[in-house]
PyMOL Python script that loads the backbone (N, CA, C, O; Angstrom):
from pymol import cmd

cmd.read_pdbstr("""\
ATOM      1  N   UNK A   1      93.244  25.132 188.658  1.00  0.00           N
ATOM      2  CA  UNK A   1      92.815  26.494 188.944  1.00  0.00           C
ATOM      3  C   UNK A   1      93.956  27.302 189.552  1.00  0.00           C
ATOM      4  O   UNK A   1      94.337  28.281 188.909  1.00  0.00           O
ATOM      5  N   UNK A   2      94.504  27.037 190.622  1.00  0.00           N
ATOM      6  CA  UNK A   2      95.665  28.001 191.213  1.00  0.00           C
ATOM      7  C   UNK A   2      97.047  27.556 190.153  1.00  0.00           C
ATOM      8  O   UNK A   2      98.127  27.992 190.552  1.00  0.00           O
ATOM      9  N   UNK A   3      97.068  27.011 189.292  1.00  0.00           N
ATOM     10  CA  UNK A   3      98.298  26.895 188.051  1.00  0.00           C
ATOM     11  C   UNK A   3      97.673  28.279 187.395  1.00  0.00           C
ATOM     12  O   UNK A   3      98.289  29.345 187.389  1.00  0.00           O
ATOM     13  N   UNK A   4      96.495  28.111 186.905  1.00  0.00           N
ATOM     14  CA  UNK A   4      96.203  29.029 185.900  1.00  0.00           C
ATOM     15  C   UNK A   4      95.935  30.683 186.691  1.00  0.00           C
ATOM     16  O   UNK A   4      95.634  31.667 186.015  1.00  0.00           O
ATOM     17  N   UNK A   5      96.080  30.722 187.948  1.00  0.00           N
ATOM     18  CA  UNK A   5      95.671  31.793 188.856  1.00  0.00           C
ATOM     19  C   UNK A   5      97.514  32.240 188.989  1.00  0.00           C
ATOM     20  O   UNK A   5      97.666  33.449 189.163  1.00  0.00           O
ATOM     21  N   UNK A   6      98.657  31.534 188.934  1.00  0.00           N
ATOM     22  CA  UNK A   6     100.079  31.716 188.991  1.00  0.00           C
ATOM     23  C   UNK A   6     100.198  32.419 187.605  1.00  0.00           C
ATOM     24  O   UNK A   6     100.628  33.566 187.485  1.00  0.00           O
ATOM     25  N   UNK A   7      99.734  31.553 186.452  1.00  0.00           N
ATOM     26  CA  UNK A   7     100.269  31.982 185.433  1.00  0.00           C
ATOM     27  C   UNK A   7      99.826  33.429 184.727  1.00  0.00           C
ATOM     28  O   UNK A   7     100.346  34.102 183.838  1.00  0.00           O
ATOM     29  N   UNK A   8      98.848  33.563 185.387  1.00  0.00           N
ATOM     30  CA  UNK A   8      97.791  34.948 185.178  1.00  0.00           C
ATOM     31  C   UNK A   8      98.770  36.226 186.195  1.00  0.00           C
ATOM     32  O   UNK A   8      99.170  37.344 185.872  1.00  0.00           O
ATOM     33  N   UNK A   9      98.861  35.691 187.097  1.00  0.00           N
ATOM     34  CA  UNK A   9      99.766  36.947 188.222  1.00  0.00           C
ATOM     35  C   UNK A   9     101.742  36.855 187.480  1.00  0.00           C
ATOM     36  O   UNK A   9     102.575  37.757 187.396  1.00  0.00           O
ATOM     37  N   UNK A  10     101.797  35.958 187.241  1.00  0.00           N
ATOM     38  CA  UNK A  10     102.949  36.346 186.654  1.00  0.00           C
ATOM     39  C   UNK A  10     103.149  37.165 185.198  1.00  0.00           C
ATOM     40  O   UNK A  10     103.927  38.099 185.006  1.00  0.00           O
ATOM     41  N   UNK A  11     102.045  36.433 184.032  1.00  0.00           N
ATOM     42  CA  UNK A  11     101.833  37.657 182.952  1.00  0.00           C
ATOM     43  C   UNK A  11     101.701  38.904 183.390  1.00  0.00           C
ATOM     44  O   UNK A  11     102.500  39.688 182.879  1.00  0.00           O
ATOM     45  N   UNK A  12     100.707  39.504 184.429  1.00  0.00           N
ATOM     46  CA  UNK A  12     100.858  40.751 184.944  1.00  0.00           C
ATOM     47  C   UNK A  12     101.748  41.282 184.945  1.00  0.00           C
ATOM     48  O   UNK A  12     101.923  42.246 184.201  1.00  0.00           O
ATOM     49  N   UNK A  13     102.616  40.858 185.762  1.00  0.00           N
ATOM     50  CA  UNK A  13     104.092  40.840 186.590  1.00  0.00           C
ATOM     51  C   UNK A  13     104.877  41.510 185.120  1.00  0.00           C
ATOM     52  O   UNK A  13     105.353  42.633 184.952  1.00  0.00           O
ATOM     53  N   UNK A  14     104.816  40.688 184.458  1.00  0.00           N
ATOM     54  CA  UNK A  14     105.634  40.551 182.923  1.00  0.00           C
ATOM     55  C   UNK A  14     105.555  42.205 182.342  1.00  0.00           C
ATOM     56  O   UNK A  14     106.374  43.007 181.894  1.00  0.00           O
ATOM     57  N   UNK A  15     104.393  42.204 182.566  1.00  0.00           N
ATOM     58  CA  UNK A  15     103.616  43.504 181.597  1.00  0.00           C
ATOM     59  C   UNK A  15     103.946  44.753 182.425  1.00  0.00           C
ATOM     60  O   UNK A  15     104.417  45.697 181.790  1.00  0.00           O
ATOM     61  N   UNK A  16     103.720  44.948 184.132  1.00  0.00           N
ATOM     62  CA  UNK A  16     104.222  45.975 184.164  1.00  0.00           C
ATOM     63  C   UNK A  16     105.210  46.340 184.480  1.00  0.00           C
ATOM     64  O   UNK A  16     105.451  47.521 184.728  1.00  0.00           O
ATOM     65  N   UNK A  17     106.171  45.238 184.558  1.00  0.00           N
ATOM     66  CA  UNK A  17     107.540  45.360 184.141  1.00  0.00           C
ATOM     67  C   UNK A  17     108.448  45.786 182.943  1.00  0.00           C
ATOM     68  O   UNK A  17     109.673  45.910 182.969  1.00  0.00           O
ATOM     69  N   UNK A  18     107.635  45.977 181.927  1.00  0.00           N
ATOM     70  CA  UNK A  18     107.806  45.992 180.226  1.00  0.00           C
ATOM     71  C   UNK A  18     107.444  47.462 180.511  1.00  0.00           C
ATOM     72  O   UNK A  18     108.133  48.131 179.741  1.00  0.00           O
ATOM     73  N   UNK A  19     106.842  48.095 181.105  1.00  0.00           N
ATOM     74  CA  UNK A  19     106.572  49.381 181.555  1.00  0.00           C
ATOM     75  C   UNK A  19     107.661  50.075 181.691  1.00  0.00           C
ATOM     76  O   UNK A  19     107.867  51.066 180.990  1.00  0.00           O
ATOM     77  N   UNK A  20     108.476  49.673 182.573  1.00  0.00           N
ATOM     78  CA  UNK A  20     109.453  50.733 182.963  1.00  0.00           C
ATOM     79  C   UNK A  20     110.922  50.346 182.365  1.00  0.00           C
ATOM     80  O   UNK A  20     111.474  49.265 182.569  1.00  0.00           O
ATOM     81  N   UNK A  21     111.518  51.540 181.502  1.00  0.00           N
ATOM     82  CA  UNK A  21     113.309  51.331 181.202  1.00  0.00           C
ATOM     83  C   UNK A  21     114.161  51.362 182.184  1.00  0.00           C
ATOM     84  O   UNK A  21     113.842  51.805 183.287  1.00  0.00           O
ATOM     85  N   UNK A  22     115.277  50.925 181.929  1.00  0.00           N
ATOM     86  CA  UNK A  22     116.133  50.894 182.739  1.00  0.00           C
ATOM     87  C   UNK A  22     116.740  52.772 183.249  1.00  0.00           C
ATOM     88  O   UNK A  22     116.621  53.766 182.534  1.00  0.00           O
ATOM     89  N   UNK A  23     117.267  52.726 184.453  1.00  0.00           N
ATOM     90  CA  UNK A  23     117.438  54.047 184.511  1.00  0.00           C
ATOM     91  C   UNK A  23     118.675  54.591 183.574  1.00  0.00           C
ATOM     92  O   UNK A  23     118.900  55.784 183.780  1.00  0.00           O
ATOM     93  N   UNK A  24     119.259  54.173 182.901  1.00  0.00           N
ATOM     94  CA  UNK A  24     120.479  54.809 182.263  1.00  0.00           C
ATOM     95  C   UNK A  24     120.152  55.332 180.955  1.00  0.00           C
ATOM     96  O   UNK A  24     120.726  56.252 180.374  1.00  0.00           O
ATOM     97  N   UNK A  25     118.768  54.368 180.388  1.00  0.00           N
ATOM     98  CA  UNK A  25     117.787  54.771 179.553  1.00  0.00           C
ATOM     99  C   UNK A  25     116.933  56.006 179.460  1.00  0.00           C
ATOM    100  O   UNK A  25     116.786  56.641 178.416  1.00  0.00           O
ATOM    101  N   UNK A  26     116.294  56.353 180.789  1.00  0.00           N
ATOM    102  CA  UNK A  26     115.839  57.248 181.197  1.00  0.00           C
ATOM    103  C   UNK A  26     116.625  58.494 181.190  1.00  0.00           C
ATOM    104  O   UNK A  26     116.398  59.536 180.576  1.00  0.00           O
ATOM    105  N   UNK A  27     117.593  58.194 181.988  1.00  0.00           N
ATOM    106  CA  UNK A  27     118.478  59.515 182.285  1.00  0.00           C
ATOM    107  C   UNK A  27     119.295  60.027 180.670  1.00  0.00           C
ATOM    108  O   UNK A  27     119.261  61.236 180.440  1.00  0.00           O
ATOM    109  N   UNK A  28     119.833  59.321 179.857  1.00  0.00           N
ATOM    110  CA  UNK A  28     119.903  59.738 178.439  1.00  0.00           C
ATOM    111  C   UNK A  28     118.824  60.712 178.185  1.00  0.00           C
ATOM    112  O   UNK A  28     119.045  61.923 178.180  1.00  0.00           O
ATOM    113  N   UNK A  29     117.257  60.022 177.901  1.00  0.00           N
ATOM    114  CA  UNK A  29     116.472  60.524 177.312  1.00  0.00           C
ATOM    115  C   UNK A  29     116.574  62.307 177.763  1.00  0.00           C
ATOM    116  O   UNK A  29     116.842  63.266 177.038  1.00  0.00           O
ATOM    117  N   UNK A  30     116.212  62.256 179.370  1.00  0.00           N
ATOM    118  CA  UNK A  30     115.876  63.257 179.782  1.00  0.00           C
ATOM    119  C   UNK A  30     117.216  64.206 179.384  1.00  0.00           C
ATOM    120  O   UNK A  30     117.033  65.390 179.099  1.00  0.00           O
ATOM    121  N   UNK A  31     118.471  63.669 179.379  1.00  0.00           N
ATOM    122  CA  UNK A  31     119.395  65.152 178.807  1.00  0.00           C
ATOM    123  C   UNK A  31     119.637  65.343 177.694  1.00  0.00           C
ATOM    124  O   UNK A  31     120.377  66.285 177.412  1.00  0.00           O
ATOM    125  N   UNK A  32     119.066  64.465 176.615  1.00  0.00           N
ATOM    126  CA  UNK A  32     118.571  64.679 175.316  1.00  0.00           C
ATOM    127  C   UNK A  32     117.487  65.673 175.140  1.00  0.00           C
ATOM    128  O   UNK A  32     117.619  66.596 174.336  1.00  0.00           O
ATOM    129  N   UNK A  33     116.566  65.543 175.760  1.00  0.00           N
ATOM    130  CA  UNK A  33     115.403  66.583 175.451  1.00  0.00           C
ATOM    131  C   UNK A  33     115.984  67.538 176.097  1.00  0.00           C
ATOM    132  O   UNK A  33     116.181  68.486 175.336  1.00  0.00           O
ATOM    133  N   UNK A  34     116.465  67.787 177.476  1.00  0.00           N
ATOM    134  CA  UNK A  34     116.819  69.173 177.744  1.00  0.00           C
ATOM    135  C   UNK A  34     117.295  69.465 177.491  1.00  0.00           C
ATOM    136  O   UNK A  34     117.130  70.672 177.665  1.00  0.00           O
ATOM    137  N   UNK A  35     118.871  69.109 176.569  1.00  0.00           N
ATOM    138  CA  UNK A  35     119.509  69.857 175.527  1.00  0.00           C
ATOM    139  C   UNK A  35     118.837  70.556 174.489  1.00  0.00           C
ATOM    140  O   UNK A  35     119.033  71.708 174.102  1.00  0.00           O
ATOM    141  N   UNK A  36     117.821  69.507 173.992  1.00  0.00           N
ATOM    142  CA  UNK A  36     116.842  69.939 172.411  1.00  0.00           C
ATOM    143  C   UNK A  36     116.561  71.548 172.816  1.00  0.00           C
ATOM    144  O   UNK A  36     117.018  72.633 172.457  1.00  0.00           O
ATOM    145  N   UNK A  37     115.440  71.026 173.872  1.00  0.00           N
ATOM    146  CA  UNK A  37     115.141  72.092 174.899  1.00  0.00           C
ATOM    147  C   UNK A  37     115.576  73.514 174.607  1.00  0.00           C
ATOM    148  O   UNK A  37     115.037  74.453 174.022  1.00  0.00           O
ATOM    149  N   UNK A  38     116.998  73.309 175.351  1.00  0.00           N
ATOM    150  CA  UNK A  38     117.828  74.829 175.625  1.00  0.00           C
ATOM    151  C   UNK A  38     118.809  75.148 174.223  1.00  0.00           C
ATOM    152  O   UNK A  38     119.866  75.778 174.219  1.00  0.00           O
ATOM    153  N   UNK A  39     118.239  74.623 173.251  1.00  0.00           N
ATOM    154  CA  UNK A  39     118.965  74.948 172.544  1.00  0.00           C
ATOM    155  C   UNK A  39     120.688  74.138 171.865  1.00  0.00           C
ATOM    156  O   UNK A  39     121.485  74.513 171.005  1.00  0.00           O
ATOM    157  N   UNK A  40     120.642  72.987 172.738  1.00  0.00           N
ATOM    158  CA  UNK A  40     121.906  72.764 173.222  1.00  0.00           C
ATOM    159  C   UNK A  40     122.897  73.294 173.962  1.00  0.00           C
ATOM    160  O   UNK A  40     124.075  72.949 173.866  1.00  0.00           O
ATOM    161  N   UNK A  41     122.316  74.447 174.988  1.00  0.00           N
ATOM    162  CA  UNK A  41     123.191  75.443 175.200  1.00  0.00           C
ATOM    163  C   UNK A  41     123.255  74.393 176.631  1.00  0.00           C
ATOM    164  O   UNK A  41     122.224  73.911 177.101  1.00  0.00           O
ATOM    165  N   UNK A  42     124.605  74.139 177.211  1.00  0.00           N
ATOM    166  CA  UNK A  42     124.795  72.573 178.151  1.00  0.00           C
ATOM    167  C   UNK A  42     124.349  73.830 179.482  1.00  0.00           C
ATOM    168  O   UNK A  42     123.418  73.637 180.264  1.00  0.00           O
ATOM    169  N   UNK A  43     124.840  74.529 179.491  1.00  0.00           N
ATOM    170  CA  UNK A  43     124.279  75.399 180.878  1.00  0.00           C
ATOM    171  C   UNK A  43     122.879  75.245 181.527  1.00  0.00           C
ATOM    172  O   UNK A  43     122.706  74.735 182.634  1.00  0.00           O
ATOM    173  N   UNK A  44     121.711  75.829 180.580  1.00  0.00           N
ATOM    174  CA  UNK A  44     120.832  75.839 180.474  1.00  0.00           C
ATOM    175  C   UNK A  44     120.384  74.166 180.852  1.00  0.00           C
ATOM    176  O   UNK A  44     119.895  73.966 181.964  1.00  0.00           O
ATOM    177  N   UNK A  45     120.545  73.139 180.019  1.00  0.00           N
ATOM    178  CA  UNK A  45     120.268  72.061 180.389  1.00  0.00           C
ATOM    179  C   UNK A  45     120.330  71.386 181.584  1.00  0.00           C
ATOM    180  O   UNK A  45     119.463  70.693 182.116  1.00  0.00           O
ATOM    181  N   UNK A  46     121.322  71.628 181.916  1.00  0.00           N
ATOM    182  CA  UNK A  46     122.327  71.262 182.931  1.00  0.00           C
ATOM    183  C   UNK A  46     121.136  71.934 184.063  1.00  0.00           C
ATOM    184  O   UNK A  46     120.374  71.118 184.582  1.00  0.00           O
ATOM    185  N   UNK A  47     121.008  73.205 184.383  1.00  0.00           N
ATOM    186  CA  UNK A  47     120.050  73.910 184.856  1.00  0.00           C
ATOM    187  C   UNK A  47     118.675  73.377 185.323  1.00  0.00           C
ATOM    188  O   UNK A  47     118.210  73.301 186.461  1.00  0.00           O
ATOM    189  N   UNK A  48     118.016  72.938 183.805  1.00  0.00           N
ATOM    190  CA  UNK A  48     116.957  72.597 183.575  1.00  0.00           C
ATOM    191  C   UNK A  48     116.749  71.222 184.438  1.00  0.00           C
ATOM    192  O   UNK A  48     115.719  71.200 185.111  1.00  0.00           O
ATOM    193  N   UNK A  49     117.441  70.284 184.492  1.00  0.00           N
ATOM    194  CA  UNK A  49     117.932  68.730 184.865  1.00  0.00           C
ATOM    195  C   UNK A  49     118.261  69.189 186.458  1.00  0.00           C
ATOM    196  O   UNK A  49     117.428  68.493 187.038  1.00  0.00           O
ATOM    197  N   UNK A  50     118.647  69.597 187.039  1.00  0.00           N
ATOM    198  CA  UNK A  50     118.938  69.991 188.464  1.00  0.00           C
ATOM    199  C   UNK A  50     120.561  69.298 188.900  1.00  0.00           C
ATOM    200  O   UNK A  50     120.989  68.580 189.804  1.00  0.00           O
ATOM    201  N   UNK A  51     121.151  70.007 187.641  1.00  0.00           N
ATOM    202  CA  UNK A  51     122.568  69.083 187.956  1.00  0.00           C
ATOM    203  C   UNK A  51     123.594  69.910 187.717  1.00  0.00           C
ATOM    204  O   UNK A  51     123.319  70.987 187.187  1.00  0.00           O
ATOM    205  N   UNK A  52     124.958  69.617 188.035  1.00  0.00           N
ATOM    206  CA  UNK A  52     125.898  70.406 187.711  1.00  0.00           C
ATOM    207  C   UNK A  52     126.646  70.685 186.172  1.00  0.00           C
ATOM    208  O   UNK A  52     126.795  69.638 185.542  1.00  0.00           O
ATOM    209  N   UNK A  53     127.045  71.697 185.602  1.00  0.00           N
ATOM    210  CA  UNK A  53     127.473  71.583 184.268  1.00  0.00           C
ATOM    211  C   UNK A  53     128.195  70.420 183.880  1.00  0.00           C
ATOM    212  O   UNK A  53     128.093  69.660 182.917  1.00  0.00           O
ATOM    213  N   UNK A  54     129.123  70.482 185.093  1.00  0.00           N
ATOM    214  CA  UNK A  54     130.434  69.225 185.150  1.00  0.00           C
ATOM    215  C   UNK A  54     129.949  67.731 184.808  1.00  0.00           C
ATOM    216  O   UNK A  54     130.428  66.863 184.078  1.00  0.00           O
ATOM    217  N   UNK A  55     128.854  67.776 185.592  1.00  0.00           N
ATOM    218  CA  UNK A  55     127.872  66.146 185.492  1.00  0.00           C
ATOM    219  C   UNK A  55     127.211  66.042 184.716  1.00  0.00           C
ATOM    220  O   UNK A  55     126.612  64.966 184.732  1.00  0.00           O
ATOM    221  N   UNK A  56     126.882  66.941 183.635  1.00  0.00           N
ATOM    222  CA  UNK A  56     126.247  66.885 182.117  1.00  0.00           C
ATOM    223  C   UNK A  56     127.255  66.377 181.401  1.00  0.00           C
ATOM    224  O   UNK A  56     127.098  65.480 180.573  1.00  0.00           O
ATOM    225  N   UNK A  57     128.804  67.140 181.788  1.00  0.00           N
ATOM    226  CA  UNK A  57     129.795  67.027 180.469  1.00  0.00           C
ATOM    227  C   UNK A  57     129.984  65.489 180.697  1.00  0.00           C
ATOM    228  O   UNK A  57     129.836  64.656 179.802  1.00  0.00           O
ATOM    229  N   UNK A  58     130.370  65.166 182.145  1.00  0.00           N
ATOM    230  CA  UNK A  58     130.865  63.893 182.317  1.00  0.00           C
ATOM    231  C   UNK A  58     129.602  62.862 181.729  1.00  0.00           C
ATOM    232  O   UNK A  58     130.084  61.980 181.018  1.00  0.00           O
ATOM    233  N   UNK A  59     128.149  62.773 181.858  1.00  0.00           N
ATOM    234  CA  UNK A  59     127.470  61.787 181.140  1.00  0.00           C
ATOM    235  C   UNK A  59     127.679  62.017 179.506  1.00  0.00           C
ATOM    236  O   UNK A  59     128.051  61.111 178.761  1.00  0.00           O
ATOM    237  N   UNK A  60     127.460  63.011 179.182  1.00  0.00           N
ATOM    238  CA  UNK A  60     127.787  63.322 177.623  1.00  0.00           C
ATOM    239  C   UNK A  60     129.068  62.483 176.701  1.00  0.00           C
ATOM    240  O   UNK A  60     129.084  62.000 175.569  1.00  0.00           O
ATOM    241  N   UNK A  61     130.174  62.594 177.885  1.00  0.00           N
ATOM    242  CA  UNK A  61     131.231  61.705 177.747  1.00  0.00           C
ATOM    243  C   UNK A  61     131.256  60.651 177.570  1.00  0.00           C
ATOM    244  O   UNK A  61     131.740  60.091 176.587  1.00  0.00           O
ATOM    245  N   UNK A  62     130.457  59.902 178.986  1.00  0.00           N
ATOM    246  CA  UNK A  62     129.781  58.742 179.399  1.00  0.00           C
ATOM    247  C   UNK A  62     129.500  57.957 178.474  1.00  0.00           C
ATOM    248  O   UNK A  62     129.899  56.810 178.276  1.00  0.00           O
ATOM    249  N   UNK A  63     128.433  58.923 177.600  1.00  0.00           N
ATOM    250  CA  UNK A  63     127.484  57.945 176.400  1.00  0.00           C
ATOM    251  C   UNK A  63     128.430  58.201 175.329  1.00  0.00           C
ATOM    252  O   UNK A  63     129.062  57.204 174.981  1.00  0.00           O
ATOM    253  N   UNK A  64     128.680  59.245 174.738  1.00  0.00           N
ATOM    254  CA  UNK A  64     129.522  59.328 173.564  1.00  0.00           C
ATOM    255  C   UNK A  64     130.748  58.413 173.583  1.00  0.00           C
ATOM    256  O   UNK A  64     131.446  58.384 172.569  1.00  0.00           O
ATOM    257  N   UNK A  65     131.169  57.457 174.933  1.00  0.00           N
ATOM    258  CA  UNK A  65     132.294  56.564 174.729  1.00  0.00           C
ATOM    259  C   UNK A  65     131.484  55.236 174.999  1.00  0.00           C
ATOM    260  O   UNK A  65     132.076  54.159 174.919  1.00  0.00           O
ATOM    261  N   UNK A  66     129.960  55.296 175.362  1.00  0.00           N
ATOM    262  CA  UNK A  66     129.334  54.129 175.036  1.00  0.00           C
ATOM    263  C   UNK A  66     129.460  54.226 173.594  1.00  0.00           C
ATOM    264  O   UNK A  66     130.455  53.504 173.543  1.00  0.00           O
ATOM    265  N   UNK A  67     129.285  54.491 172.552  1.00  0.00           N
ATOM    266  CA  UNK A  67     128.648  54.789 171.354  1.00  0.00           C
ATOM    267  C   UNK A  67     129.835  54.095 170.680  1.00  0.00           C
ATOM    268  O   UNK A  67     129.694  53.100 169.970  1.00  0.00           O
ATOM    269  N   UNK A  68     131.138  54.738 170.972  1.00  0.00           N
ATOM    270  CA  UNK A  68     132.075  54.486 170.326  1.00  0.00           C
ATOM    271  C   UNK A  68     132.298  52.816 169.710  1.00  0.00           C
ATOM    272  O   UNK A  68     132.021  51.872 170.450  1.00  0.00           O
ATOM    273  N   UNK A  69     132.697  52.640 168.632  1.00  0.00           N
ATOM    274  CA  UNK A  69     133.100  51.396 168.236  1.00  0.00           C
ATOM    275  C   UNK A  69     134.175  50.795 169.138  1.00  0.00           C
ATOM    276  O   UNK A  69     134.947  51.328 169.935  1.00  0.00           O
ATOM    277  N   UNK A  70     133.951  49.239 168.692  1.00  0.00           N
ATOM    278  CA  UNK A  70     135.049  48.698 169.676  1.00  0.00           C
ATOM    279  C   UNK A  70     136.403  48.987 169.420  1.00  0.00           C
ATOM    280  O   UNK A  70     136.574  49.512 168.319  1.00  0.00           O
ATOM    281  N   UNK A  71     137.769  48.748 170.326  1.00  0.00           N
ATOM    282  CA  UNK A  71     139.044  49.202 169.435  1.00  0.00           C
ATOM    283  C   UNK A  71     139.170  48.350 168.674  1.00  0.00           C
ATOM    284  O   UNK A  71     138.939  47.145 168.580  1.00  0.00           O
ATOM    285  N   UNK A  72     139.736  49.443 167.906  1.00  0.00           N
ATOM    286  CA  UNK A  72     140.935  48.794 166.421  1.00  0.00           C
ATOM    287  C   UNK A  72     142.267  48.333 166.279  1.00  0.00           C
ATOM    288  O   UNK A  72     142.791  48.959 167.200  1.00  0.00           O
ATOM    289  N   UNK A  73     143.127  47.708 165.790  1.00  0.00           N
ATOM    290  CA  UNK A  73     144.415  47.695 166.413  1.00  0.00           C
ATOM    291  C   UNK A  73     145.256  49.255 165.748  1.00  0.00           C
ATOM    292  O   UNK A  73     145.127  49.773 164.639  1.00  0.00           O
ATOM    293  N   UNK A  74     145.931  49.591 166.678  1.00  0.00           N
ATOM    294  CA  UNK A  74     146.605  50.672 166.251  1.00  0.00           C
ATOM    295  C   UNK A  74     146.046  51.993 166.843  1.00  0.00           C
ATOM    296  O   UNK A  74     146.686  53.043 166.773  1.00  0.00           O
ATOM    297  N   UNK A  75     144.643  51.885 167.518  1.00  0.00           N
ATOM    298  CA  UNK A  75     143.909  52.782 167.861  1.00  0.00           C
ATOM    299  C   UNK A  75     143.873  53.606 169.078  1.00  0.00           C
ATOM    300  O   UNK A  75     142.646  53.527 169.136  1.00  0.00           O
ATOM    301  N   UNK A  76     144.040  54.023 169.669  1.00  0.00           N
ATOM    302  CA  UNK A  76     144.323  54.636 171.032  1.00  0.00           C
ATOM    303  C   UNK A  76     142.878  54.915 171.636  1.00  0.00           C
ATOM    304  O   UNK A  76     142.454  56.052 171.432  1.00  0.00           O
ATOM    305  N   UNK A  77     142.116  54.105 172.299  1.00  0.00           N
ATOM    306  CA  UNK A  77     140.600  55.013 173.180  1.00  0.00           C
ATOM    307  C   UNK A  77     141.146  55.354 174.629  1.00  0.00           C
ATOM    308  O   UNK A  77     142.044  54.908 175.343  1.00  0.00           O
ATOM    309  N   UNK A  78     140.341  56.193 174.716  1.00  0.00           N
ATOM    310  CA  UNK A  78     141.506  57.202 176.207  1.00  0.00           C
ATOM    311  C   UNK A  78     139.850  56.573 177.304  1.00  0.00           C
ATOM    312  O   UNK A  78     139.650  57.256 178.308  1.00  0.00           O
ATOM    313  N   UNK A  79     138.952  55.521 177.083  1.00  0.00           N
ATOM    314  CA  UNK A  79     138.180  55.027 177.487  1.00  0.00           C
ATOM    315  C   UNK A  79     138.489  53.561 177.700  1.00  0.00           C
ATOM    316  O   UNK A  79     137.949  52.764 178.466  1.00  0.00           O
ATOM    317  N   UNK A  80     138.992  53.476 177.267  1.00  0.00           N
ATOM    318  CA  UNK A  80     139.520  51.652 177.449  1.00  0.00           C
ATOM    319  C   UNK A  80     140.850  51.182 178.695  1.00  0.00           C
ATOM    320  O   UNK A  80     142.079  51.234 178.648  1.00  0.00           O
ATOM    321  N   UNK A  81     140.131  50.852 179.465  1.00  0.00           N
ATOM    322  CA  UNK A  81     140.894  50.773 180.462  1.00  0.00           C
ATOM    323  C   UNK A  81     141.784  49.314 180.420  1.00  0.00           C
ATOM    324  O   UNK A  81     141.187  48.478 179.741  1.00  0.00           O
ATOM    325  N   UNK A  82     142.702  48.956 180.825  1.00  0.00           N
ATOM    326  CA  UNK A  82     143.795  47.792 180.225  1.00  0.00           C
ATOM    327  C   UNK A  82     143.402  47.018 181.466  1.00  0.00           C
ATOM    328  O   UNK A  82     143.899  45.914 181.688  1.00  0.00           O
TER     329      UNK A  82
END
""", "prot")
cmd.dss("prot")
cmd.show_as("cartoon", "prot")
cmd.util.cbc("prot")
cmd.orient("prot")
C-alpha cells in the first residue's frame, strides 16, 4: 500500500511538472508574439514586454545565434567563443 501510495505521488509530481517549460522557452514565445503583435515594429514590442529596446535586440541575437548551424571549417561565427 504505501509503494503504491509513492508511486501515485510521484506520477503526479511527473505530470505537473510536464506543465511548465523551461523559462528560455517561455521568454522566446512571449517576444515572438509581441513582435507578431506590433507588427514587428521591435519598439513597440520591446514596450509591450516591459523591457528595453537594447534587451530585445540582444535576445533576438541570443536566439538567432542559437539557431545558427554548427561551424564549418573556413567559417568565421562572431558567436563562437575559442
Amino acid at each position: 500500500m504505501e509503494i503504491e501510495n509513492r508511486v501515485e505521488i510521484e506520477r503526479r509530481r511527473e505530470e505537473e511538472m510536464a506543465q511548465f517549460a523551461p523559462l528560455k522557452t517561455v521568454e522566446r514565445r512571449a517576444i515572438s508574439d509581441a513582435l507578431k503583435l506590433c507588427l514587428w515594429c521591435r519598439r513597440d514590442a520591446a514596450k509591450l514586454l516591459g523591457i528595453s529596446e537594447a534587451t530585445l535586440y540582444r535576445r533576438l541575437k541570443e536566439y538567432s545565434q542559437e539557431s545558427e548551424s554548427p561551424p564549418t571549417p573556413g567559417k568565421v561565427n562572431s558567436w563562437l567563443t575559442l
